[in-house]
Backbone of each chain as nested JSON, in Angstrom:
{
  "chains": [
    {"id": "A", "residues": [
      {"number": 1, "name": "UNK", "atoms": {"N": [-14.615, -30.651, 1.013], "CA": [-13.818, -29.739, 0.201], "C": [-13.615, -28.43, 0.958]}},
      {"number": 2, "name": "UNK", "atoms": {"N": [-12.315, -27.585, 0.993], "CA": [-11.437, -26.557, 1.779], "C": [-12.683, -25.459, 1.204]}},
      {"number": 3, "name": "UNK", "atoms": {"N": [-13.26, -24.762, 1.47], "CA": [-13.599, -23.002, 0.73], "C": [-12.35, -22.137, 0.51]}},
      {"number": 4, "name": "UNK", "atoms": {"N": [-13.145, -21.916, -0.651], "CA": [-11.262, -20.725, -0.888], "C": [-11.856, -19.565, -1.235]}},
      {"number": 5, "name": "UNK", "atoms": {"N": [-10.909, -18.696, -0.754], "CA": [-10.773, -17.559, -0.766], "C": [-9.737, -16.997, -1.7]}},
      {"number": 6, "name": "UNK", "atoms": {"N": [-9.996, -15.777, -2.815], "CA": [-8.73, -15.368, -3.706], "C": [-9.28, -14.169, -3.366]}},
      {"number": 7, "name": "UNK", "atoms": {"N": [-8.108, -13.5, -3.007], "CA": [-7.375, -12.255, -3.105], "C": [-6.739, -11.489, -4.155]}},
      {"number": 8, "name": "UNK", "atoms": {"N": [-7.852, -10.822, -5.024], "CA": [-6.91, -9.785, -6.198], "C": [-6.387, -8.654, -5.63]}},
      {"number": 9, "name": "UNK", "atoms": {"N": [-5.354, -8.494, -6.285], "CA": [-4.734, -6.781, -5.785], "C": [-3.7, -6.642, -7.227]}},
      {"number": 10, "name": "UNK", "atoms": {"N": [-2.962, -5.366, -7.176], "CA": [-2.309, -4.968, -8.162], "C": [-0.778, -3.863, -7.665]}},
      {"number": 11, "name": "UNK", "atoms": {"N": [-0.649, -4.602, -6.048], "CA": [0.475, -4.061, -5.537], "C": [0.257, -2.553, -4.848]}},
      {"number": 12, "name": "UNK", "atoms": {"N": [-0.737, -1.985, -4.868], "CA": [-1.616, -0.403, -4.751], "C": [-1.375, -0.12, -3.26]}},
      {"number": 13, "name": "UNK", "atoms": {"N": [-1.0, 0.998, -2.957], "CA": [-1.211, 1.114, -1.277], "C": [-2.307, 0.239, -0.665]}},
      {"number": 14, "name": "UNK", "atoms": {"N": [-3.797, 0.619, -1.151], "CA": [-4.84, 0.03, -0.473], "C": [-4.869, -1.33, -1.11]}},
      {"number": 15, "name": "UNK", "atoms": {"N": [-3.756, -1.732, -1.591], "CA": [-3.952, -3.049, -1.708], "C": [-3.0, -3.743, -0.868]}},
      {"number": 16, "name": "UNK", "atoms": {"N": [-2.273, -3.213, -0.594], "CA": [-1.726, -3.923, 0.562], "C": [-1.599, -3.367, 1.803]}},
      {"number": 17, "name": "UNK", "atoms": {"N": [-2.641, -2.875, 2.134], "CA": [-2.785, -2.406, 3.478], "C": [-4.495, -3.598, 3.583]}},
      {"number": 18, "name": "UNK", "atoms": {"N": [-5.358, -3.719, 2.373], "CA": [-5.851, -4.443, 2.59], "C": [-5.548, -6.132, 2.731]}},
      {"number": 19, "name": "UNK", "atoms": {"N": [-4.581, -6.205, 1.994], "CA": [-3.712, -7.51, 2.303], "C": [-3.208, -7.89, 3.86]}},
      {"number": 20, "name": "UNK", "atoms": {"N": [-2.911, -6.545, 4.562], "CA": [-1.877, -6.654, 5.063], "C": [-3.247, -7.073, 6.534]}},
      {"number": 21, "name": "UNK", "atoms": {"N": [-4.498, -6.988, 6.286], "CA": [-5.414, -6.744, 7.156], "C": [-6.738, -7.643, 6.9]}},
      {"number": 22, "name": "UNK", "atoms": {"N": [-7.513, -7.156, 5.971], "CA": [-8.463, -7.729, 5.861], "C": [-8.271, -9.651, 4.921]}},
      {"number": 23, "name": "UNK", "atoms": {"N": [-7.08, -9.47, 3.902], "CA": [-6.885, -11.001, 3.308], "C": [-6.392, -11.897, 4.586]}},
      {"number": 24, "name": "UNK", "atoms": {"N": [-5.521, -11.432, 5.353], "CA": [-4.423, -11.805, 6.358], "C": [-5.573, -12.317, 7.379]}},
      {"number": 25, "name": "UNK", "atoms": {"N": [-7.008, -11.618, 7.84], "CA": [-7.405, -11.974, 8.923], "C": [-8.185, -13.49, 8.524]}},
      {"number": 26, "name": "UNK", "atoms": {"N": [-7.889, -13.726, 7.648], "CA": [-9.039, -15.27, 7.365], "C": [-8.834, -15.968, 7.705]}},
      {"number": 27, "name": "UNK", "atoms": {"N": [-9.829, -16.745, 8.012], "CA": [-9.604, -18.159, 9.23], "C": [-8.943, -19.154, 8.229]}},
      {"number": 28, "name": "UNK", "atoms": {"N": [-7.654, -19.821, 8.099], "CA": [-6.895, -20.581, 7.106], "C": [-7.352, -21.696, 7.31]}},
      {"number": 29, "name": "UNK", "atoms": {"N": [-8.144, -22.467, 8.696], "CA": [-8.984, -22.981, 8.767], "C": [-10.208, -23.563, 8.238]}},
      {"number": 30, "name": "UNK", "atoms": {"N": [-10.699, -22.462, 7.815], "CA": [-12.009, -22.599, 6.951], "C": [-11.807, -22.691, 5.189]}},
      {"number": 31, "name": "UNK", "atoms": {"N": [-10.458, -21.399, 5.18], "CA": [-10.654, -21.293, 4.249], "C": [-9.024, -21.829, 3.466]}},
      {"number": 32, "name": "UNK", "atoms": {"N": [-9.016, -21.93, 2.362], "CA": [-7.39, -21.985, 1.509], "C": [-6.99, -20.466, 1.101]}},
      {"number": 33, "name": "UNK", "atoms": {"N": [-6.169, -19.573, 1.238], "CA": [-6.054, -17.956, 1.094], "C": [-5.362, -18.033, 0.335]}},
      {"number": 34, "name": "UNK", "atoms": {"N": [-5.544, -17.614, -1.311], "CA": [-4.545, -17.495, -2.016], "C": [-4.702, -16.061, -2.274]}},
      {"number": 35, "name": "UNK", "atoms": {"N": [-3.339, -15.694, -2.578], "CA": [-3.298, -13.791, -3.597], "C": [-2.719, -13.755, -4.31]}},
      {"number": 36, "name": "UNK", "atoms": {"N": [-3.352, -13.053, -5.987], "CA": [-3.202, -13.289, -6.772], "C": [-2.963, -11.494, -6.85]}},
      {"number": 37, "name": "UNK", "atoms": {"N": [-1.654, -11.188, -7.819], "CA": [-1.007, -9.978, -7.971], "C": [-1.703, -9.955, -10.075]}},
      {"number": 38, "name": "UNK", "atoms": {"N": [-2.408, -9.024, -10.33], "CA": [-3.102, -9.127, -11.051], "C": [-2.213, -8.229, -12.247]}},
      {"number": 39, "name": "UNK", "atoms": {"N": [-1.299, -7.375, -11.351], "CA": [-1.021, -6.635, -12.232], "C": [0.204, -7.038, -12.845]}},
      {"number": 40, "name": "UNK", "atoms": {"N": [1.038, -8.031, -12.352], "CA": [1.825, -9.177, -12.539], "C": [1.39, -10.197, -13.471]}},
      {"number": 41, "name": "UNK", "atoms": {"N": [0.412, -10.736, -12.997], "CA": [-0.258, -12.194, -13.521], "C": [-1.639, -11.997, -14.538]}},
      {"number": 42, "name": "UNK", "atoms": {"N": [-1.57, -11.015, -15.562], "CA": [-2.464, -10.629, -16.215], "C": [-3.287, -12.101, -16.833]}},
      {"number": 43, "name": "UNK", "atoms": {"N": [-2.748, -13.08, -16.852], "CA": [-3.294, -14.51, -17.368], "C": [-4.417, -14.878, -16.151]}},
      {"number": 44, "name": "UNK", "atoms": {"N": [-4.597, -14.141, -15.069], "CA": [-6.118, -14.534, -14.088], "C": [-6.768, -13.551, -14.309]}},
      {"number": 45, "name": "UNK", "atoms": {"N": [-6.45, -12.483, -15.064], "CA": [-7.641, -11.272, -15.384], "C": [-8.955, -11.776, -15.65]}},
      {"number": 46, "name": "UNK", "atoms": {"N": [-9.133, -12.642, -16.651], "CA": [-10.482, -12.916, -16.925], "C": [-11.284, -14.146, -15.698]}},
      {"number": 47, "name": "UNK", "atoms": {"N": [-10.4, -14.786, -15.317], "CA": [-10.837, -15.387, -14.322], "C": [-12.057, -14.619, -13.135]}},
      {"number": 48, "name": "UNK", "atoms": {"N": [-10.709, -13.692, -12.467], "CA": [-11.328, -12.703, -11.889], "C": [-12.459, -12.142, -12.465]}},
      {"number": 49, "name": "UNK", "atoms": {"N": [-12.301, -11.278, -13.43], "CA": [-13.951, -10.356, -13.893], "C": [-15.067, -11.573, -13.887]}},
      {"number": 50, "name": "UNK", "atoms": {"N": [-14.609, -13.063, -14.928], "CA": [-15.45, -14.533, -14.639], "C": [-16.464, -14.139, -13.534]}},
      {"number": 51, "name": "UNK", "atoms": {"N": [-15.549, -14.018, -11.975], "CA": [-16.278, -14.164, -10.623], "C": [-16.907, -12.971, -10.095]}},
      {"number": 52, "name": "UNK", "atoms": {"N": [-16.753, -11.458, -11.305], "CA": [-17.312, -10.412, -10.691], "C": [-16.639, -9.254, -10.307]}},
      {"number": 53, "name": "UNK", "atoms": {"N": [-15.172, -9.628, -10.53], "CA": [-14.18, -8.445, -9.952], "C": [-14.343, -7.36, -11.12]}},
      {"number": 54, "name": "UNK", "atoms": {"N": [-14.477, -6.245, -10.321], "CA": [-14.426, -5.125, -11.327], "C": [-13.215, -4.165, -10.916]}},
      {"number": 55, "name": "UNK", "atoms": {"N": [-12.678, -3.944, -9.741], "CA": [-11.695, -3.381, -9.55], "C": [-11.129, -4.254, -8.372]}},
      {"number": 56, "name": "UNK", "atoms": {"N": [-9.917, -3.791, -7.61], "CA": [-9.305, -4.373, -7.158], "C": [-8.896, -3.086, -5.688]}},
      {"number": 57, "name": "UNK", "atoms": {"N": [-8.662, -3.472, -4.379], "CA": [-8.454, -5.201, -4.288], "C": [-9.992, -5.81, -4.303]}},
      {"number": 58, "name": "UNK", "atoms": {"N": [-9.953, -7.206, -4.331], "CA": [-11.179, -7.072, -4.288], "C": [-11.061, -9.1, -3.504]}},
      {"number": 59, "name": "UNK", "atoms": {"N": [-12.015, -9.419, -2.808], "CA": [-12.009, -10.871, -2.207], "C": [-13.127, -11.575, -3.014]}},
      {"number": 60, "name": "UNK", "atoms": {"N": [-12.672, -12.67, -3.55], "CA": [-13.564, -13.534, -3.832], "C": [-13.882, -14.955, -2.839]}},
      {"number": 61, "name": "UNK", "atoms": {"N": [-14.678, -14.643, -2.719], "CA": [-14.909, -16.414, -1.45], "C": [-15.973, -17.197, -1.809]}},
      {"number": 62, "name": "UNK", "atoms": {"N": [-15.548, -18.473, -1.936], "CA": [-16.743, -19.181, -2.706], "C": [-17.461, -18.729, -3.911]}},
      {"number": 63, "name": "UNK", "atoms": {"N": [-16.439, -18.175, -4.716], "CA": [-17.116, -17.667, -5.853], "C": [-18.002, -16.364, -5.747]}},
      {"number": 64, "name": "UNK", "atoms": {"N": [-18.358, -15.742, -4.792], "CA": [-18.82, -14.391, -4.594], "C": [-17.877, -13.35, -4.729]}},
      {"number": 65, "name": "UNK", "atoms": {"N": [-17.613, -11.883, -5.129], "CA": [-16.885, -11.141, -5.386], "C": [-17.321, -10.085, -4.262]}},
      {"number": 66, "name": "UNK", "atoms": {"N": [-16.092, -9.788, -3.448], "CA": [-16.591, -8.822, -2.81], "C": [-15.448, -7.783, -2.691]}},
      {"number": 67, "name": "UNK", "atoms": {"N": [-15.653, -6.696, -3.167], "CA": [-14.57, -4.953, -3.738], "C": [-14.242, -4.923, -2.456]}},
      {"number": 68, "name": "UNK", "atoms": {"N": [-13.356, -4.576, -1.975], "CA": [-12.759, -3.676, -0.505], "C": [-12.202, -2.819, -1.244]}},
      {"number": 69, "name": "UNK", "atoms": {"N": [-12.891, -1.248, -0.506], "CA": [-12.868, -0.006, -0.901], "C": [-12.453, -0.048, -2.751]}},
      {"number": 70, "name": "UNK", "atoms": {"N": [-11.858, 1.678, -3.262], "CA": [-12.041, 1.259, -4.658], "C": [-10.145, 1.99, -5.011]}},
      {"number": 71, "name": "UNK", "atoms": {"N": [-9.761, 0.836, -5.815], "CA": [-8.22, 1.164, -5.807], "C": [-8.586, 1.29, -7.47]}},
      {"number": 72, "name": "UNK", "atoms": {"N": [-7.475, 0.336, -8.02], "CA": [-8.041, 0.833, -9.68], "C": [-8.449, -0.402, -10.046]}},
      {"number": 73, "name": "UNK", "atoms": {"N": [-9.299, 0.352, -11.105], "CA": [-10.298, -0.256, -11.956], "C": [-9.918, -1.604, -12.829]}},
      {"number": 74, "name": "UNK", "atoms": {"N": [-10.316, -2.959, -12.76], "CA": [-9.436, -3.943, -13.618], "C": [-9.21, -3.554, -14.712]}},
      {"number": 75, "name": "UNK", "atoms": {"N": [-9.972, -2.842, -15.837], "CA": [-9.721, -2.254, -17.075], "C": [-8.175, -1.862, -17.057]}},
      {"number": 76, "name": "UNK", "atoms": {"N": [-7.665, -1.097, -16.09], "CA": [-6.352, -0.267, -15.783], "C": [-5.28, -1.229, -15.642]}},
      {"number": 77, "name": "UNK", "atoms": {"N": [-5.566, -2.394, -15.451], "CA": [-4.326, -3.389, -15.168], "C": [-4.111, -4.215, -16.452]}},
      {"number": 78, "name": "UNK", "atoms": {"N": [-5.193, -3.835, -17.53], "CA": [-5.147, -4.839, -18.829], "C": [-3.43, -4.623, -20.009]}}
    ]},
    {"id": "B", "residues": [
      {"number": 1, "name": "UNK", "atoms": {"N": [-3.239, -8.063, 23.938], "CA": [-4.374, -7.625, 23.529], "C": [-4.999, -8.044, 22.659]}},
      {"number": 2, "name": "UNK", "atoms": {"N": [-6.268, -9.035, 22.358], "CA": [-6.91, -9.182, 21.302], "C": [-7.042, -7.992, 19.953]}},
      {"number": 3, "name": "UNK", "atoms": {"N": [-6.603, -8.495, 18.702], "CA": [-7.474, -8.017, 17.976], "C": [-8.65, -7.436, 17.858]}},
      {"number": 4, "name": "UNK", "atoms": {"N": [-9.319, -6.147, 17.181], "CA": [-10.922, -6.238, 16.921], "C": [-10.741, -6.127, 15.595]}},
      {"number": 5, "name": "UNK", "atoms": {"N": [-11.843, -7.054, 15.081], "CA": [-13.052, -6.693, 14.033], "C": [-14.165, -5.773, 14.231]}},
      {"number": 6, "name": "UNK", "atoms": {"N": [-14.666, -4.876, 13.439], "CA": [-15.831, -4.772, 13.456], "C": [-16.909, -4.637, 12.301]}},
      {"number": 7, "name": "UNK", "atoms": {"N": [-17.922, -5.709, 12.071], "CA": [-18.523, -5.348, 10.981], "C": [-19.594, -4.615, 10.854]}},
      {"number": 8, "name": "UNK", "atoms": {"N": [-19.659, -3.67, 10.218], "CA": [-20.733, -2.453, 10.023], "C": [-21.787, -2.604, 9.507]}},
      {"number": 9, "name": "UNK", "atoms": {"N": [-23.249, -2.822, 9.123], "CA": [-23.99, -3.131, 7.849], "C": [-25.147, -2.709, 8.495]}},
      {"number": 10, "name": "UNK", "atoms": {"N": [-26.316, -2.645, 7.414], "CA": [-26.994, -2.009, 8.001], "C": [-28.556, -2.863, 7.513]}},
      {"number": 11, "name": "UNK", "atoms": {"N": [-28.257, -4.323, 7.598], "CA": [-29.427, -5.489, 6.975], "C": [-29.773, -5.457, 5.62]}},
      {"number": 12, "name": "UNK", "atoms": {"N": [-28.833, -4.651, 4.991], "CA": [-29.475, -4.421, 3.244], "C": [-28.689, -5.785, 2.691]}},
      {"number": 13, "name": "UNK", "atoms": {"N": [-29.815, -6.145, 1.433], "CA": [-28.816, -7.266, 0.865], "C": [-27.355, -7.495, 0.168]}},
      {"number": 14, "name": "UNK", "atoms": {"N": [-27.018, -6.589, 0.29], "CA": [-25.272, -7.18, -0.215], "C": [-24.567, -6.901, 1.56]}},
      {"number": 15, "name": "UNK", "atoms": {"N": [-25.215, -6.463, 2.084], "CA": [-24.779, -6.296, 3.867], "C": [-24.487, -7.615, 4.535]}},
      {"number": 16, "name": "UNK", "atoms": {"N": [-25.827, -8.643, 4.393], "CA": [-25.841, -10.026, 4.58], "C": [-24.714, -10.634, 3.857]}},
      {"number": 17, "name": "UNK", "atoms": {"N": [-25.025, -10.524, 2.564], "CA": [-24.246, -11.412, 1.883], "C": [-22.467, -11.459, 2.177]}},
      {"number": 18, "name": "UNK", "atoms": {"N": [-22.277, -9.908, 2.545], "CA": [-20.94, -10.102, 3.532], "C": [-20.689, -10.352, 4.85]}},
      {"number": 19, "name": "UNK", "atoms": {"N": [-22.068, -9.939, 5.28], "CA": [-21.971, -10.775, 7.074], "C": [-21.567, -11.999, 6.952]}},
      {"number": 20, "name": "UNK", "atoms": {"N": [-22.023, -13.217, 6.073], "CA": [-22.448, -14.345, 5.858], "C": [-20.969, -15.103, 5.443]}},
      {"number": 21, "name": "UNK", "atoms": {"N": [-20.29, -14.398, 4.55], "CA": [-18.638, -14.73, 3.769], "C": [-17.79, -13.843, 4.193]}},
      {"number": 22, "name": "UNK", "atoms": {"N": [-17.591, -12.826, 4.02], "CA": [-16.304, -12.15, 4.629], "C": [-16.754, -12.031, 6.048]}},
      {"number": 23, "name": "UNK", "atoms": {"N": [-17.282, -11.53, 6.902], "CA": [-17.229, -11.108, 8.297], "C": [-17.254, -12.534, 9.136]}},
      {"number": 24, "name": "UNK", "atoms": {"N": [-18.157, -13.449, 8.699], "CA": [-17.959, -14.738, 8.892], "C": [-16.549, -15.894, 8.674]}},
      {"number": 25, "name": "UNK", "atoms": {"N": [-15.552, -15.442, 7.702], "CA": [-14.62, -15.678, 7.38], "C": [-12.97, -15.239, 8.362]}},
      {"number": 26, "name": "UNK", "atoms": {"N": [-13.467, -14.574, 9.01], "CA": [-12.243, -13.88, 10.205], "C": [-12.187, -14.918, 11.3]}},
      {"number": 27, "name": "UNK", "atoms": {"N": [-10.497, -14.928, 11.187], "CA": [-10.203, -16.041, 12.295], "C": [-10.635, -15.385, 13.681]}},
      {"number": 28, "name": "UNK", "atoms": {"N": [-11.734, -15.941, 14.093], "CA": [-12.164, -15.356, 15.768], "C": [-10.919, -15.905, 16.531]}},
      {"number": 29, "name": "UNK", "atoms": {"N": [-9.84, -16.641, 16.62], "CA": [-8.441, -16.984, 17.382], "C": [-7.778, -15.676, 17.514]}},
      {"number": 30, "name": "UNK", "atoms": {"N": [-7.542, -15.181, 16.369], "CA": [-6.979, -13.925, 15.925], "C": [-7.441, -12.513, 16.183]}},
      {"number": 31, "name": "UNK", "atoms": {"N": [-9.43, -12.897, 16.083], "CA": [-9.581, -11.242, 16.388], "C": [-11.004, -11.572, 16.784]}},
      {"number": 32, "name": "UNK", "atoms": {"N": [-11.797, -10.67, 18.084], "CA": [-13.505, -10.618, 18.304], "C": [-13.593, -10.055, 17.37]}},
      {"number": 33, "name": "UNK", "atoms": {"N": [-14.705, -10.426, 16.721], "CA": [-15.772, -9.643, 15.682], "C": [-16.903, -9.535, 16.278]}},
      {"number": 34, "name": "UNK", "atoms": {"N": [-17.506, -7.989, 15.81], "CA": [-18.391, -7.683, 16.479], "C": [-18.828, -7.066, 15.223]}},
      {"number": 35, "name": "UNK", "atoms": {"N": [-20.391, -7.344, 15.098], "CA": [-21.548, -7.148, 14.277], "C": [-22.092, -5.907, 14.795]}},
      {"number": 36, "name": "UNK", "atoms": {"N": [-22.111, -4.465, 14.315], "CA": [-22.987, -3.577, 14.357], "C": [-23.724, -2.731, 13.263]}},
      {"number": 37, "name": "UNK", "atoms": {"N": [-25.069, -3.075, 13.76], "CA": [-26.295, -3.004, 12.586], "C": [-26.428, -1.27, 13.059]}},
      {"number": 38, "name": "UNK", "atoms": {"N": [-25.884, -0.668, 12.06], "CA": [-26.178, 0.805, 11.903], "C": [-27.472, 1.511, 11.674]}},
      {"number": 39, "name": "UNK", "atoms": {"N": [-28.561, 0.687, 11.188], "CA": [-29.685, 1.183, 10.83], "C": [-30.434, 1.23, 12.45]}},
      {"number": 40, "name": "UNK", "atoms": {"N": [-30.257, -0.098, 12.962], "CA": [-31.369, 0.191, 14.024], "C": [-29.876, 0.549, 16.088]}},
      {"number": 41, "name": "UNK", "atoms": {"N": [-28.832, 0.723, 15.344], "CA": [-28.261, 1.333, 16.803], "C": [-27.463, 2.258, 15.902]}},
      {"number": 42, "name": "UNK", "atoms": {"N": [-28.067, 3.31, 15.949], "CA": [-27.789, 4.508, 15.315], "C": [-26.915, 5.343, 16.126]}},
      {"number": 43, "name": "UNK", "atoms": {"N": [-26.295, 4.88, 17.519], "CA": [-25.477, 5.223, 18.446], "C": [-24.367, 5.355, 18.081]}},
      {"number": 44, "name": "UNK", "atoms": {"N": [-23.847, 4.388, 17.325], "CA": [-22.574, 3.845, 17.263], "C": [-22.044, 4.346, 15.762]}},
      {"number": 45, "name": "UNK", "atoms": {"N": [-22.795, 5.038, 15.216], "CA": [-22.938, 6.013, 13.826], "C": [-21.323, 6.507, 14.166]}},
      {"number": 46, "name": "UNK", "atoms": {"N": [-21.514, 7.625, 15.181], "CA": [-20.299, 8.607, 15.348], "C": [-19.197, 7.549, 15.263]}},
      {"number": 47, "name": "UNK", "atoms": {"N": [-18.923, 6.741, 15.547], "CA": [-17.947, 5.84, 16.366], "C": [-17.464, 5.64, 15.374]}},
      {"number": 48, "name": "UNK", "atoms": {"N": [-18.234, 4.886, 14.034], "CA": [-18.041, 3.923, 12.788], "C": [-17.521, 5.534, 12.079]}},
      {"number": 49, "name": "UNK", "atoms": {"N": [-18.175, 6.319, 11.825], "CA": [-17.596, 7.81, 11.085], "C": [-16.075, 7.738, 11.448]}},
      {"number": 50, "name": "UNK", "atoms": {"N": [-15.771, 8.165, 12.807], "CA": [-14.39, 8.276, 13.43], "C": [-13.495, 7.47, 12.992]}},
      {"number": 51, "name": "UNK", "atoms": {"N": [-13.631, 6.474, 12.241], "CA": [-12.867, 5.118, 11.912], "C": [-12.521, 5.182, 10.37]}},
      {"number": 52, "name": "UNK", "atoms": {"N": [-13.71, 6.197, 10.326], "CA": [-13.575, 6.772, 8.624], "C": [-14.27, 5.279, 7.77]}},
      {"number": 53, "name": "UNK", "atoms": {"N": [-15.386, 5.221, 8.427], "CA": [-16.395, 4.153, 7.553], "C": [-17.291, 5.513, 7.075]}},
      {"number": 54, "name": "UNK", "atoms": {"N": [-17.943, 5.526, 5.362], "CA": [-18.35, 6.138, 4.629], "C": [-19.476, 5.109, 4.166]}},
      {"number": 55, "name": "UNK", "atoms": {"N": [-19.8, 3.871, 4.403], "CA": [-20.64, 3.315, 3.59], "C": [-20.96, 1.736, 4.148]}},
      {"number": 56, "name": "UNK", "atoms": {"N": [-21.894, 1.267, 4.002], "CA": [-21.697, -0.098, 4.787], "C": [-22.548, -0.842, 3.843]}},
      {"number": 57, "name": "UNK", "atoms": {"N": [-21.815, -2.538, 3.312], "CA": [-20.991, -2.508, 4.608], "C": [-19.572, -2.301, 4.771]}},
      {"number": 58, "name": "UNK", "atoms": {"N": [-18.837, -2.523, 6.061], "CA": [-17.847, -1.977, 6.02], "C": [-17.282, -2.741, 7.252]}},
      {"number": 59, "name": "UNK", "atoms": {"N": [-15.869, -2.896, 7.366], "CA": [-15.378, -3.44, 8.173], "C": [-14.121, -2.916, 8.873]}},
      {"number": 60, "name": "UNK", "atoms": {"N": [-14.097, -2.8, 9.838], "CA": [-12.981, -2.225, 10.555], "C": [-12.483, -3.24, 11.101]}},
      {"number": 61, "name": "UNK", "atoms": {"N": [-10.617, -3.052, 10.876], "CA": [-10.015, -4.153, 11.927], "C": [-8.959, -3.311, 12.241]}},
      {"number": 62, "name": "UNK", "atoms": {"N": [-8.594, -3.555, 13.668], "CA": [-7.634, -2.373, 14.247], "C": [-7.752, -0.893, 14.269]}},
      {"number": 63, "name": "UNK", "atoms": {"N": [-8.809, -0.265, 13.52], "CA": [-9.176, 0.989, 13.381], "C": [-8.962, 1.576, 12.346]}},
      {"number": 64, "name": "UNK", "atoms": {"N": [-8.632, 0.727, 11.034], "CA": [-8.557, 0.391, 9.846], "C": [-9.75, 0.589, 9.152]}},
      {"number": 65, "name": "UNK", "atoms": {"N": [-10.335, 1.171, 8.539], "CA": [-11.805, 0.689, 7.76], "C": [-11.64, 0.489, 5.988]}},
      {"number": 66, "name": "UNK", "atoms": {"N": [-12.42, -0.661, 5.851], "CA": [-12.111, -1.127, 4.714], "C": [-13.426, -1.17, 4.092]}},
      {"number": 67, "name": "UNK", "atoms": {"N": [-14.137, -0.626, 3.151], "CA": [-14.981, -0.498, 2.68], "C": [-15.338, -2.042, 2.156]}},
      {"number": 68, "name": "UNK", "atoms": {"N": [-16.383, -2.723, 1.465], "CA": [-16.964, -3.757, 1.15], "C": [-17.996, -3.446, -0.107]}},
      {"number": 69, "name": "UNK", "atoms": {"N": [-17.71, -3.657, -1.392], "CA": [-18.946, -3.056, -2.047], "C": [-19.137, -1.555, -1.943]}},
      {"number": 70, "name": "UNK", "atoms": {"N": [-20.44, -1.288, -2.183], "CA": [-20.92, -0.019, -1.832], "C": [-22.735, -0.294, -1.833]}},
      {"number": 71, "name": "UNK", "atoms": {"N": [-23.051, -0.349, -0.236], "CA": [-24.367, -0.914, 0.011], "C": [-24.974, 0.674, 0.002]}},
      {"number": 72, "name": "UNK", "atoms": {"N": [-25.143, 1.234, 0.982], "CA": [-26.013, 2.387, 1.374], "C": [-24.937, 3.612, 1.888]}},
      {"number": 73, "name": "UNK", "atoms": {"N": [-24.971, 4.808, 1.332], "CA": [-24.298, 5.398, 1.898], "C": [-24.386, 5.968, 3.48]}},
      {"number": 74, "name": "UNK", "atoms": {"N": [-23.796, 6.302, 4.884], "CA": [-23.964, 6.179, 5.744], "C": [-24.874, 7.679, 6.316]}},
      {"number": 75, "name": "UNK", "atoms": {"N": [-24.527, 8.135, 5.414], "CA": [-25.617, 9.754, 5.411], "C": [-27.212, 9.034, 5.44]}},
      {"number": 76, "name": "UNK", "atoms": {"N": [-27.503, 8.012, 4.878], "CA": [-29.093, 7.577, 4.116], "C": [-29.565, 7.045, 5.671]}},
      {"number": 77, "name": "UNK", "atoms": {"N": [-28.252, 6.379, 7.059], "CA": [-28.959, 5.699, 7.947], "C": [-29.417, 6.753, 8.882]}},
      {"number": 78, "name": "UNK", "atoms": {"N": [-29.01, 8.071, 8.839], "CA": [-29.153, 8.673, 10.024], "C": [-30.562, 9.093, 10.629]}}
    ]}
  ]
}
């Protein structure tokens, strides 16, 4: 089975400068890279918080949640 | 010119846990990653500052720094 990687963001400068860098550098190899626009697609909100996201952008891989730097708060995209 | 990565951390546990998934997760085709443990090469402090890393861990790509969480602030390694 592929490891996946999801990518929340909400369209934010540092969200797509982190897109544009840190989602972008993943080995597509290892992993499946999806990005999910949160502030668009409010129907994965709970998904996301589910795996730990508290703000955005933020990488989830294998189900671990990990924040890159702090843009806004998921509360703010509800 | 190759790409760089660089990942910042300083052995604390959410440090690993991103060495392990995100820093581990970068296409090495695409970019060297290079692991520097701030606690015990306290050299490379200034360097990671200059890049505008505030906290580790933390990851720089291109001279970019993208925060990760919020492990230790980088004032606590000096």
């Amino acid at each position: 089975m592929a490891s996946k990687a999801i990518f929340y963001h909400a369209g934010c400068p540092v969200c797509v400068s982190a897109e544009n860098t840190v989602a972008d550098a993943i080995d597509t190899s290892k992993y499946s890279v999806e990005k999910v626009h949160l502030g668009t697609d409010k129907g994965r909100i709970a998904e996301a918080e589910a795996a730990g996201v508290k703000s955005v952008p933020a990488l989830v891989i294998d189900g671990a949640a990990f924040h890159i730097n702090f843009g806004a708060g998921i509360d703010d995209l509800k």
